[in-house]
C-alpha positions in Angstrom: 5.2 40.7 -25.8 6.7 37.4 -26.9 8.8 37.4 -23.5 5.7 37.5 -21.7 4.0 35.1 -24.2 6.6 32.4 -22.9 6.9 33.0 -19.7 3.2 32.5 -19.5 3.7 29.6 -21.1 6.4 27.7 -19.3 4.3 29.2 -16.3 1.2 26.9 -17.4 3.1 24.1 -18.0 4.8 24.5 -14.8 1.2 24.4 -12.9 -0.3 21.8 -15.1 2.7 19.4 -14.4 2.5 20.0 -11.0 -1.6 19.7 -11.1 -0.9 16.1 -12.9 1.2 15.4 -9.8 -1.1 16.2 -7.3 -4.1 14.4 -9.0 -1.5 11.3 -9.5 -0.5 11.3 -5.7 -3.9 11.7 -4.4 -5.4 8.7 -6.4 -2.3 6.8 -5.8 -0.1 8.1 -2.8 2.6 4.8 -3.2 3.7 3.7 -6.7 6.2 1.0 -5.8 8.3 -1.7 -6.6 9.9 -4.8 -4.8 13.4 -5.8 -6.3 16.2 -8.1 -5.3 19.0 -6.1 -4.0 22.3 -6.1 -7.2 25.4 -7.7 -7.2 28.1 -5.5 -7.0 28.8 -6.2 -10.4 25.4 -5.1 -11.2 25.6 -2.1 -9.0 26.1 0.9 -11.8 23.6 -0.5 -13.8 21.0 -0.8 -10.9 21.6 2.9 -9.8 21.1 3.8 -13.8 18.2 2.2 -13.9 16.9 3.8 -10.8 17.8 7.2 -12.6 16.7 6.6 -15.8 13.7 4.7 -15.2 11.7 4.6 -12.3 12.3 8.1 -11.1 10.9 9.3 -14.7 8.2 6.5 -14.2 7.0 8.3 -10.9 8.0 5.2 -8.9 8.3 6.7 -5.0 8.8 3.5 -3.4 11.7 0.8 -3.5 11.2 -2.7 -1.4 15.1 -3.6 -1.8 15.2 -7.3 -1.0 18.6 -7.4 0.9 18.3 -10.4 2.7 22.1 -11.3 3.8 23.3 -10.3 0.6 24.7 -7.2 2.9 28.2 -7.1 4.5 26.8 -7.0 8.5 29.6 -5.7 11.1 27.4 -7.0 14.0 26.6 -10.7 12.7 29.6 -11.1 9.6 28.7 -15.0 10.5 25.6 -14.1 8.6 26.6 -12.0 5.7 26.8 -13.6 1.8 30.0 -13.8 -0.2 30.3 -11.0 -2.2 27.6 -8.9 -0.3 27.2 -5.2 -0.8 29.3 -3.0 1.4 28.0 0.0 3.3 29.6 2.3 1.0 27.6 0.7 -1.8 24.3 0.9 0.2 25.1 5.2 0.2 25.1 5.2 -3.1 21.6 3.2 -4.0 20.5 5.8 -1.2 22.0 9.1 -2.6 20.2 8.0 -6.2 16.4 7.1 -4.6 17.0 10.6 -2.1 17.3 12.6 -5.0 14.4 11.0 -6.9 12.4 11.2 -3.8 12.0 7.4 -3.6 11.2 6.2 -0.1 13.9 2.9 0.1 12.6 0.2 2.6 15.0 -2.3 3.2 13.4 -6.2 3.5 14.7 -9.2 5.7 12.7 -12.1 5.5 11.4 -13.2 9.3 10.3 -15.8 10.6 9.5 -17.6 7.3 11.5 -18.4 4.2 14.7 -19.7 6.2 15.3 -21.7 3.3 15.5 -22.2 -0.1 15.2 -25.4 -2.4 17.6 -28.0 -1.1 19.7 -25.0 1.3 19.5 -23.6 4.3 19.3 -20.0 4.8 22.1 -18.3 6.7 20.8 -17.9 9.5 19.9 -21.2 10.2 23.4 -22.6 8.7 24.7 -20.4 11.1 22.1 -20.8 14.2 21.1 -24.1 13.8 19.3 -24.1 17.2 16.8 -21.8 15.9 15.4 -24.4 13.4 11.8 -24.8 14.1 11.8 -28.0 12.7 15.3 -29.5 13.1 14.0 -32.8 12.7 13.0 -32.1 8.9 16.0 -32.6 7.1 17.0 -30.9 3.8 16.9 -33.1 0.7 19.6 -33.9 -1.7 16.9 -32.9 -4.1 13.9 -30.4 -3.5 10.6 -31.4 -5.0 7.3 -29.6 -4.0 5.3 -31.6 -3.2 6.9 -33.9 -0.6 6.4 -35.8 2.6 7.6 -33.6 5.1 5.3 -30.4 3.7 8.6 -28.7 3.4 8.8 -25.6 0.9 10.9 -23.3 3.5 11.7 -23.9 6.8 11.2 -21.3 9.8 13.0 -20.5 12.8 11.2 -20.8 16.3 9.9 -17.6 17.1 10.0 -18.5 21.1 13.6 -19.7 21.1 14.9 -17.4 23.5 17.8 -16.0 21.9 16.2 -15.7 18.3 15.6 -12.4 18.7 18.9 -10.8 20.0 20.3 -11.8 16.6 17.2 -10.9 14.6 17.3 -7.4 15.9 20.8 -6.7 15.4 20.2 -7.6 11.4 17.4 -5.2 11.4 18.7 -2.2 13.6 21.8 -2.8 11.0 20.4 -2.6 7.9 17.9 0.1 9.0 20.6 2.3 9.7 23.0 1.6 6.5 20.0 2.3 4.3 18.8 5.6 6.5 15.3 4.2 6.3 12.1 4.8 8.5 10.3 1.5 7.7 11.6 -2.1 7.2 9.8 -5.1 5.4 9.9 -8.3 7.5 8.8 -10.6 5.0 7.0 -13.2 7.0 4.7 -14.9 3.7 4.3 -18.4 3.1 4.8 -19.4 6.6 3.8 -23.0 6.6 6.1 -24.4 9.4 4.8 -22.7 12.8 3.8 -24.2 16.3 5.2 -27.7 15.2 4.4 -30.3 17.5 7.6 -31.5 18.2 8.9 -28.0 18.9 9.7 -28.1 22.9 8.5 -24.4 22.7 6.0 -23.9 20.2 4.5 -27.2 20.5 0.6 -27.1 20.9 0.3 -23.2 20.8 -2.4 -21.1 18.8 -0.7 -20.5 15.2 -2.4 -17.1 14.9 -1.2 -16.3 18.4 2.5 -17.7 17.6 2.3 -15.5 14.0 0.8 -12.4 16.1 3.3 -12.5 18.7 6.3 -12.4 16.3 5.0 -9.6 14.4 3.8 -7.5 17.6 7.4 -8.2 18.6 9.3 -7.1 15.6 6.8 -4.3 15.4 7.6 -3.2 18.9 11.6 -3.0 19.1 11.2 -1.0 15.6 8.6 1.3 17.1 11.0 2.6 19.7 13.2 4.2 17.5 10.0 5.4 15.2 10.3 3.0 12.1 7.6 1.5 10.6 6.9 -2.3 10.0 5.8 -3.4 6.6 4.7 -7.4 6.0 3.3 -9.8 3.3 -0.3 -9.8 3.9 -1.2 -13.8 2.7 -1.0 -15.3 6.2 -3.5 -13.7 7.6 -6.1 -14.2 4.9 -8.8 -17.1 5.2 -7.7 -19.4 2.0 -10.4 -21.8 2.9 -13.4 -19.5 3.1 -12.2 -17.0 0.6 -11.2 -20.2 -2.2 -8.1 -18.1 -2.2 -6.0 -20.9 -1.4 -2.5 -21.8 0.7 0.2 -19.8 -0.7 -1.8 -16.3 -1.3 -3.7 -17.0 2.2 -3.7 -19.3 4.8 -4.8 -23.1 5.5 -2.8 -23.6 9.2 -5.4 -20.9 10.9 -3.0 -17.3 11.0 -5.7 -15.7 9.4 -7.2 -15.2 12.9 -3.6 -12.7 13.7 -5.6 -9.9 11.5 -7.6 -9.1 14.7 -3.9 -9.6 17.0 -1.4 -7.2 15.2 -1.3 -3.4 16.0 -2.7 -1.6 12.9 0.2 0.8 12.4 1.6 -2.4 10.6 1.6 -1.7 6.6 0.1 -4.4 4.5 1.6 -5.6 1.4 -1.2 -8.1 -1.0 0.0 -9.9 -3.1 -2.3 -12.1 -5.0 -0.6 -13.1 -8.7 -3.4 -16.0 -10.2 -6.4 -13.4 -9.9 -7.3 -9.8 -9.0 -8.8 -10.6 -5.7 -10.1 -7.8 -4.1 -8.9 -8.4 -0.6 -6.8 -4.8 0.0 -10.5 -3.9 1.4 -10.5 -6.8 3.9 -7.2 -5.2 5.2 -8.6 -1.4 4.7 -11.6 -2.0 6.6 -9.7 -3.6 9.5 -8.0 -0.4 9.8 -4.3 -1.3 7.8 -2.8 0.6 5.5 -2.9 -1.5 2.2 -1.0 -2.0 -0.7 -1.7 -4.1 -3.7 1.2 -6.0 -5.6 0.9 -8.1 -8.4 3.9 -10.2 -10.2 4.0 -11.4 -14.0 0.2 -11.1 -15.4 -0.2 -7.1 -16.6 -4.0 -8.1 -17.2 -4.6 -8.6 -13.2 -2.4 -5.6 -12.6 -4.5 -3.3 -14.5 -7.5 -4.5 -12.6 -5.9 -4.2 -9.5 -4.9 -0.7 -10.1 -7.9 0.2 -11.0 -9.8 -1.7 -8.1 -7.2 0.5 -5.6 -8.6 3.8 -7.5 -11.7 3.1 -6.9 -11.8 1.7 -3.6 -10.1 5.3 -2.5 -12.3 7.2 -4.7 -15.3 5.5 -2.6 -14.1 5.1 0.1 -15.0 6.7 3.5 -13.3 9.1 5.3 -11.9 7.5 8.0 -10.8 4.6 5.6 -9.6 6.5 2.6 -6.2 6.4 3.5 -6.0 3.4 4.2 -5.6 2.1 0.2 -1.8 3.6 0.5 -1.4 1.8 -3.7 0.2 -0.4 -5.4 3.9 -2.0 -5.5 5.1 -4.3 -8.6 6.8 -7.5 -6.9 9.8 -9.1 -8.8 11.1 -12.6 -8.2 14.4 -12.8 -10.1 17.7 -11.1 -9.8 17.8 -7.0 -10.2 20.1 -7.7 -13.0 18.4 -10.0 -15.0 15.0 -8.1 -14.3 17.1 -5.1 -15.6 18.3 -6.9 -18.8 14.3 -8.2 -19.0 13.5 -4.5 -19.0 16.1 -3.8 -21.5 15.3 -6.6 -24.0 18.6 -8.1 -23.2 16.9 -11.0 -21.7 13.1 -12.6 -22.2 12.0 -13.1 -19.1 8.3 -15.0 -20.0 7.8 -18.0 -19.0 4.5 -20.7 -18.1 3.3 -18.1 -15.5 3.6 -14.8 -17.1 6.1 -12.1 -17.6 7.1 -9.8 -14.8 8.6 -7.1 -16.9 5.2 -6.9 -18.9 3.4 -6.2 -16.0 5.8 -4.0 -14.6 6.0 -1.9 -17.4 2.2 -1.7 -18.6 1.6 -1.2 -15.4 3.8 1.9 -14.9 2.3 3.2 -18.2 -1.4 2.7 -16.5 -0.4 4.6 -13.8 1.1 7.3 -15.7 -2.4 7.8 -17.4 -3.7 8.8 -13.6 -2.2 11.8 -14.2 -3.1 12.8 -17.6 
């Protein structure tokens, strides 16, 4: 009798946890988060933390910002000192397989080809793709400035862009054994500049529409999906949103350009703006991603429940979630996380919201 009294009970347990994870998945199918990719130093402790933490937090998702910080065979013009091998991709892949988290590897496009007073490598190293070559990096960065410069972009016409782009992505697609990559493309503010021979003159929302089609084509062929920031193709003028969570130079109009297999990725940080249902109802898939302030976040999360709780049919699955963004180093998030390292500052605390965040979530499933 007492056998059978615990096996029935390991038995309920075994159906109620498995109950909580259905009821969690179908309110909240992607529970992500968006990380800088480690140093090598940091490498062990990354993979710990993946075991430790987010696979017991239920994250299923992992935007690794890998950038150049990745030691390319087919560009090595491009790759950082000190970048991770393949070998040491295998094993950040081995620990989210057996987690089952989905790792999406990110390359910023188009936008964000510098940084501060630097170039990025690939302009450094392809200086002809500069769309604006004639706006000189200062000896000192200071936002804002004369030139409107916060990063600079390459040309998305230049007719040889896109032979070098592609062999970064097919690369880093197949080191990380993924079936979607994240092209970045936020905060693009230099785009059909009128001094650029090629671009000069042109539609912004077609230029931005035409770059993602294109990246979204050459992956389709081999079946991957394409996942972007969503903030350039938001109104910031009609919506009061503003220029860096939406945009002022007229891209918003590249929501009605892009194929809707594209993934959208929200992002708003000051306030919980309920734009995820803009996206939805354009027929994206949407997910909602919040930074440093874990009282947005809970709203947010809770706005994403509800909008796929009430949602129709035919647009339900379009609210895919929600994916916690991060804008410092893995290790020193991972230190933050720890209470190594106290990561607040005058705009908020990222590893706050990550966490209460995470333990909002886990309540879905109660």
């Amino acid at each position: 009798m007492k056998k059978v009294l615990i096996s029935f009970v390991l038995l309920f347990g075994l159906v109620h946890c498995m109950n909580a994870q259905a009821q969690l998945d179908e309110l909240l199918p992607v529970r992500g988060l968006s990380i800088s990719a480690p140093a090598t130093e940091d490498l062990d402790q990354f993979i710990t933390f993946i075991n430790d933490e987010l696979i017991p937090l239920k994250v299923n998702t992992l935007v690794l910002r890998i950038g150049y910080r990745y030691q390319y065979k087919s560009h090595p013009e491009l790759a950082s000192e000190n970048g991770l091998s393949k070998r040491d991709v295998k094993k950040i892949v081995k620990a989210c397989k057996a987690g089952d988290i989905r790792i999406i590897p990110l390359v910023n496009l188009l936008g964000h080809q510098s940084g501060g007073s630097r170039l990025g490598n690939l302009l450094s190293a392809y200086p002809q793709f500069d769309e604006t070559p004639h706006v000189h990096m200062p000896e000192e960065y200071k936002w804002p400035n004369e030139d409107g410069l916060y990063c600079k972009s390459y040309c998305p016409l230049h007719p040889e862009v896109h032979d070098i782009v592609f062999d970064v992505i097919d690369e880093i697609v197949d080191a990380f054994d993924a079936d979607a990559f994240h092209a970045g493309m936020d905060e693009v503010f230099y785009l059909g500049d009128d001094k650029c021979p090629r671009c000069s003159g042109r539609d912004k929302a077609e230029l931005f529409a035409g770059e993602v089609t294109t990246i979204r084509n050459h992956l389709a062929q081999n079946g991957i999906e394409l996942w972007i920031w969503g903030d350039r193709l938001l109104d910031g003028k009609t919506t009061g949103i503003g220029l860096w969570e939406a945009s002022y130079n007229n891209t918003h109009r590249a929501i009605d350009m892009i194929p809707k297999d594209v993934v959208i990725c929200d992002w708003h940080y000051e306030r919980a703006d309920p734009t995820a249902v803009i996206f939805a109802l354009k027929g994206f898939r949407v997910l909602t991603c919040p930074w440093n302030k874990a009282q947005h976040a809970k709203v947010q999360l809770h706005q994403m429940v509800n909008f796929r709780q009430n949602a129709t049919p035919e647009t339900k699955d379009n609210f895919m979630g929600m994916m916690q963004t991060t804008w410092t180093g893995a290790g020193r998030f991972i230190n933050g996380y720890y209470g190594k390292e106290d990561l607040t500052d005058r705009r908020g605390n990222q590893v706050e919201c990550f966490k209460v965040l995470f333990d909002e979530i886990g309540k879905l499933g109660e």
